[in-house]
LUMTORDO-933217 format. One record per residue (C-alpha): residue in three letters; x, z, y; chain; residue number from 1. Coordinates in nm, 3 decimals, decimal comma, padded with zeros to 5 digits, always signed. Last residue first. Layout:
BEGIN
<ala; <X; Z; Y>; A; NUM>,
...
END
This chain:
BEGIN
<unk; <-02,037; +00,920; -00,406>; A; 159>,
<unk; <-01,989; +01,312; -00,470>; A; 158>,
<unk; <-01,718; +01,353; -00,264>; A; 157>,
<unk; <-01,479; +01,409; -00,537>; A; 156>,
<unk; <-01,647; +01,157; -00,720>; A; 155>,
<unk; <-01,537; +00,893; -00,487>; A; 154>,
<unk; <-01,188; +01,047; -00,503>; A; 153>,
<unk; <-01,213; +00,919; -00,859>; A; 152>,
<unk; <-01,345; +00,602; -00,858>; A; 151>,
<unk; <-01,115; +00,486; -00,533>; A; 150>,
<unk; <-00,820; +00,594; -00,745>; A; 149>,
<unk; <-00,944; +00,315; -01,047>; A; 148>,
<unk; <-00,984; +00,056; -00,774>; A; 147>,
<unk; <-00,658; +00,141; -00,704>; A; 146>,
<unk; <-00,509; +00,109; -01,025>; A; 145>,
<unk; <-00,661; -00,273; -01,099>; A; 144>,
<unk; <-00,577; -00,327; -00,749>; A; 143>,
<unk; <-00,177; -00,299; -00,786>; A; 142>,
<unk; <-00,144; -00,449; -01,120>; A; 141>,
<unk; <-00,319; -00,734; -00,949>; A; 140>,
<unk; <-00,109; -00,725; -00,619>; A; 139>,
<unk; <+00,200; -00,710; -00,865>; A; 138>,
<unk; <+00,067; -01,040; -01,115>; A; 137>,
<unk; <+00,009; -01,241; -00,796>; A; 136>,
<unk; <+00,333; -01,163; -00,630>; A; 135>,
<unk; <+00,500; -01,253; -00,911>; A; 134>,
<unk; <+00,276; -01,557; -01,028>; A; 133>,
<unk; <+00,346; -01,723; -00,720>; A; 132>,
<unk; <+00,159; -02,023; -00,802>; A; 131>,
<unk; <+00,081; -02,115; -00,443>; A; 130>,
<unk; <-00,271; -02,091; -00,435>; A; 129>,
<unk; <-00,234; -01,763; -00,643>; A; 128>,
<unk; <-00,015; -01,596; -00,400>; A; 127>,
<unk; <-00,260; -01,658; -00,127>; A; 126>,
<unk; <-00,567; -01,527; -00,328>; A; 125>,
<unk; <-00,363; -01,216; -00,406>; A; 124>,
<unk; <-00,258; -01,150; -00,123>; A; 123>,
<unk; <-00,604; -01,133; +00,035>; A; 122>,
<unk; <-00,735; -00,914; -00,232>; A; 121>,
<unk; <-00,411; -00,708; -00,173>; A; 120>,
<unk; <-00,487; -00,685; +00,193>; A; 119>,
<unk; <-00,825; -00,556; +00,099>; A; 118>,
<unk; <-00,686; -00,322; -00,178>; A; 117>,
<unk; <-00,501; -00,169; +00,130>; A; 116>,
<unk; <-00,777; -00,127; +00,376>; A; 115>,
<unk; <-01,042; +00,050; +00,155>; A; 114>,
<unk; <-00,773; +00,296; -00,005>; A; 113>,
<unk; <-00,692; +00,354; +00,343>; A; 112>,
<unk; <-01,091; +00,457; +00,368>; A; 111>,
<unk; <-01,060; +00,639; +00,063>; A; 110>,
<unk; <-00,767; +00,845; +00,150>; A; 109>,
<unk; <-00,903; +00,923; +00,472>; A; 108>,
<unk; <-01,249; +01,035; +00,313>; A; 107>,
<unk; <-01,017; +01,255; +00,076>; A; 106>,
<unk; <-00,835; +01,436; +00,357>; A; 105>,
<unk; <-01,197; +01,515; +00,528>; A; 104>,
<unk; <-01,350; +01,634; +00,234>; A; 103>,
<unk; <-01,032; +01,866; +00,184>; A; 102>,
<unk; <-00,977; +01,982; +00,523>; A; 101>,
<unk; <-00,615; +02,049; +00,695>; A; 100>,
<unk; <-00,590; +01,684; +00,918>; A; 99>,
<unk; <-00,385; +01,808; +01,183>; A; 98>,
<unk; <-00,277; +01,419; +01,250>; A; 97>,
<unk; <-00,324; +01,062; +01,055>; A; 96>,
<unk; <-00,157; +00,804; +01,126>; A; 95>,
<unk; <-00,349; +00,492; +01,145>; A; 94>,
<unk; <-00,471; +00,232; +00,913>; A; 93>,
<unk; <-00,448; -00,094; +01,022>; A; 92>,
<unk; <-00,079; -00,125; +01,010>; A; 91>,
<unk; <+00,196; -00,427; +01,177>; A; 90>,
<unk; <+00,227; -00,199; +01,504>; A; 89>,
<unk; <+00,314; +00,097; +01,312>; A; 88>,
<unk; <+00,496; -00,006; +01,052>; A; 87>,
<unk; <+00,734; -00,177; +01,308>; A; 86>,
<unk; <+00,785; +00,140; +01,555>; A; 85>,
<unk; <+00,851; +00,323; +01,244>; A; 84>,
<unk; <+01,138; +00,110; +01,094>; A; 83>,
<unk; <+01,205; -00,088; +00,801>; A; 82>,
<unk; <+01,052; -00,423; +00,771>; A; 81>,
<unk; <+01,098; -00,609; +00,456>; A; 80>,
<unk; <+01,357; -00,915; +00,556>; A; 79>,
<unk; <+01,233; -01,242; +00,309>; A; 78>,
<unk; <+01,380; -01,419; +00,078>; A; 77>,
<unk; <+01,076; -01,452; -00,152>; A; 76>,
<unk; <+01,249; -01,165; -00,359>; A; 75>,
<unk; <+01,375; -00,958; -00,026>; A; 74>,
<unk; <+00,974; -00,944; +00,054>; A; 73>,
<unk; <+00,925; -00,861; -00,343>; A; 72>,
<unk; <+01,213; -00,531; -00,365>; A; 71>,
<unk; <+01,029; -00,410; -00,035>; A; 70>,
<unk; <+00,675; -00,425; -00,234>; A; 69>,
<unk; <+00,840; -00,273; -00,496>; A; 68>,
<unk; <+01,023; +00,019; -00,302>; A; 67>,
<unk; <+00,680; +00,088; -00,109>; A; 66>,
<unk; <+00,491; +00,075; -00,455>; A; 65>,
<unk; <+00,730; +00,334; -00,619>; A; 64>,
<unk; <+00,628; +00,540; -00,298>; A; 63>,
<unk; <+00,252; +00,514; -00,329>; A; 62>,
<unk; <+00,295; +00,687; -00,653>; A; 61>,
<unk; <+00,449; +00,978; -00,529>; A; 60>,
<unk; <+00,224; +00,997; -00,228>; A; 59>,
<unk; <-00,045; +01,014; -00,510>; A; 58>,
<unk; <+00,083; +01,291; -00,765>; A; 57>,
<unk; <+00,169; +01,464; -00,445>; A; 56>,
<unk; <-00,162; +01,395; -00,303>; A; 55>,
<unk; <-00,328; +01,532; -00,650>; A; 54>,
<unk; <-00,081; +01,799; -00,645>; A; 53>,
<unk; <-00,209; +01,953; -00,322>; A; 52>,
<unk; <-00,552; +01,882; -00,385>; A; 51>,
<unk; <-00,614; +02,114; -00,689>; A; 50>,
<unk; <-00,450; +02,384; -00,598>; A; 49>,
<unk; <-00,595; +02,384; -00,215>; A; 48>,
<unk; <-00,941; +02,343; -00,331>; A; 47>,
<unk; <-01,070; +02,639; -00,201>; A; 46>,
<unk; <-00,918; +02,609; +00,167>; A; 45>,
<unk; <-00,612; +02,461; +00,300>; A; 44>,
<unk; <-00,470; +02,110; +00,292>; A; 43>,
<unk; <-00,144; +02,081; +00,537>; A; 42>,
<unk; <+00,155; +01,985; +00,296>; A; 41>,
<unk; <-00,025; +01,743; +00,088>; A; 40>,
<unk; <-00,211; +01,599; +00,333>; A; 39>,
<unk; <+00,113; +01,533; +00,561>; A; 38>,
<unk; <+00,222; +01,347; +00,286>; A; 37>,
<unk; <-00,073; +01,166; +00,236>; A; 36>,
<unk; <-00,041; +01,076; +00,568>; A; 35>,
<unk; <+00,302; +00,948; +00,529>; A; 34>,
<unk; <+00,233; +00,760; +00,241>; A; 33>,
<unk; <-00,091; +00,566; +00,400>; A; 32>,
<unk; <+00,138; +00,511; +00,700>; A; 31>,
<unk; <+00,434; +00,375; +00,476>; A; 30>,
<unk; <+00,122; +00,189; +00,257>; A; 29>,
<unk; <-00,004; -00,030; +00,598>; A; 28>,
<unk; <+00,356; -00,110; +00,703>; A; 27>,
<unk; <+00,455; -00,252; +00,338>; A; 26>,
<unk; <+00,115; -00,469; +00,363>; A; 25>,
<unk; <+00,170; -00,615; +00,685>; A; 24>,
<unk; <+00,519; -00,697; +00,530>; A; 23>,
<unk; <+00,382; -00,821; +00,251>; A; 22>,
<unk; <+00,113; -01,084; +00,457>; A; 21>,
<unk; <+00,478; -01,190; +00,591>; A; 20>,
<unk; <+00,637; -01,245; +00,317>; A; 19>,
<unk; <+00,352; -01,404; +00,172>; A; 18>,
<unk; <+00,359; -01,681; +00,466>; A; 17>,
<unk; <+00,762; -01,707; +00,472>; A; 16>,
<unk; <+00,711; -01,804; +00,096>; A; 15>,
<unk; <+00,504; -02,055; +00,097>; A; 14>,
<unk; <+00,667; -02,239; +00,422>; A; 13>,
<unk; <+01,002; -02,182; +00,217>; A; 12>,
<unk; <+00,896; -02,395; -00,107>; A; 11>,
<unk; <+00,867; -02,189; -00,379>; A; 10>,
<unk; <+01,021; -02,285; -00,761>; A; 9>,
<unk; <+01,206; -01,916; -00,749>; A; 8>,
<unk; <+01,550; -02,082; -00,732>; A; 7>,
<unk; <+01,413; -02,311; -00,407>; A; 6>,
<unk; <+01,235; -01,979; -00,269>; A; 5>,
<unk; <+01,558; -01,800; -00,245>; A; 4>,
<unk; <+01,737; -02,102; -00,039>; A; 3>,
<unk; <+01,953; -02,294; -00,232>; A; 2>,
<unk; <+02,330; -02,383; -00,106>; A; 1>,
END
């Protein structure tokens, strides 16, 4: 019987490497979701309006990538990783806590934004050496729209 990456034109090695840049990936958005979460629900002040359905609009969004990313890892054959304890060991950016501010909310989204289009870059450049045009295409989808977010919460600040 044929491994995933055999029907996919992969050889395993390939794929077990992407998988696993994926999963580091996976953990990194689940902490950027969950802060922007807790965004959402904490901001306070003058620009609560605004703010709290931007980081709706944006933990929605970051959702439909978690599911995709998942959807990839099982693609390549792989196990996404699906518990706290996991997503927080295998993420650079860190949970966020009592965060209530809005310049202060929008620096952390811009610094995750920072980290995550990072690990795409270096996706990206994997997934292309190997002709993985699925993962490539996603991560490039991916940056394309985050490079557009990092834009707009720069202006925010005034960047």
């Amino acid at each position: 019987m044929k491994n995933y990456a055999e029907y996919i034109g992969m050889n395993q090695n390939q794929t077990n490497e992407l998988v696993e840049k994926l999963n580091k990936l996976l953990a990194n958005y689940q902490v950027f979701y969950q802060n922007t979460r807790g965004f959402h629900w904490n901001i306070r002040g003058e620009k609560f309006f605004e703010l709290h359905l931007k980081f709706e609009e944006l933990y929605t969004n970051l959702q439909i990538k978690i599911d995709e990313i998942a959807e990839r890892i099982l693609t390549l054959g792989g196990t996404p990783h699906h518990s706290f304890s996991k997503y927080i060991d295998n993420s650079t950016i860190k949970a966020v806590e009592n965060t209530t501010e809005a310049l202060a909310c929008v620096q952390s989204i811009l610094d995750s934004l920072q980290v995550i289009i990072s690990l795409q870059r270096d996706i990206l450049e994997q997934s292309a050496k190997y002709n993985d045009e699925g993962t490539n295409a996603l991560m490039s989808d991916y940056i394309r729209e985050l490079e557009k977010l990092v834009w707009m919460y720069s202006s925010f600040l005034n960047n």
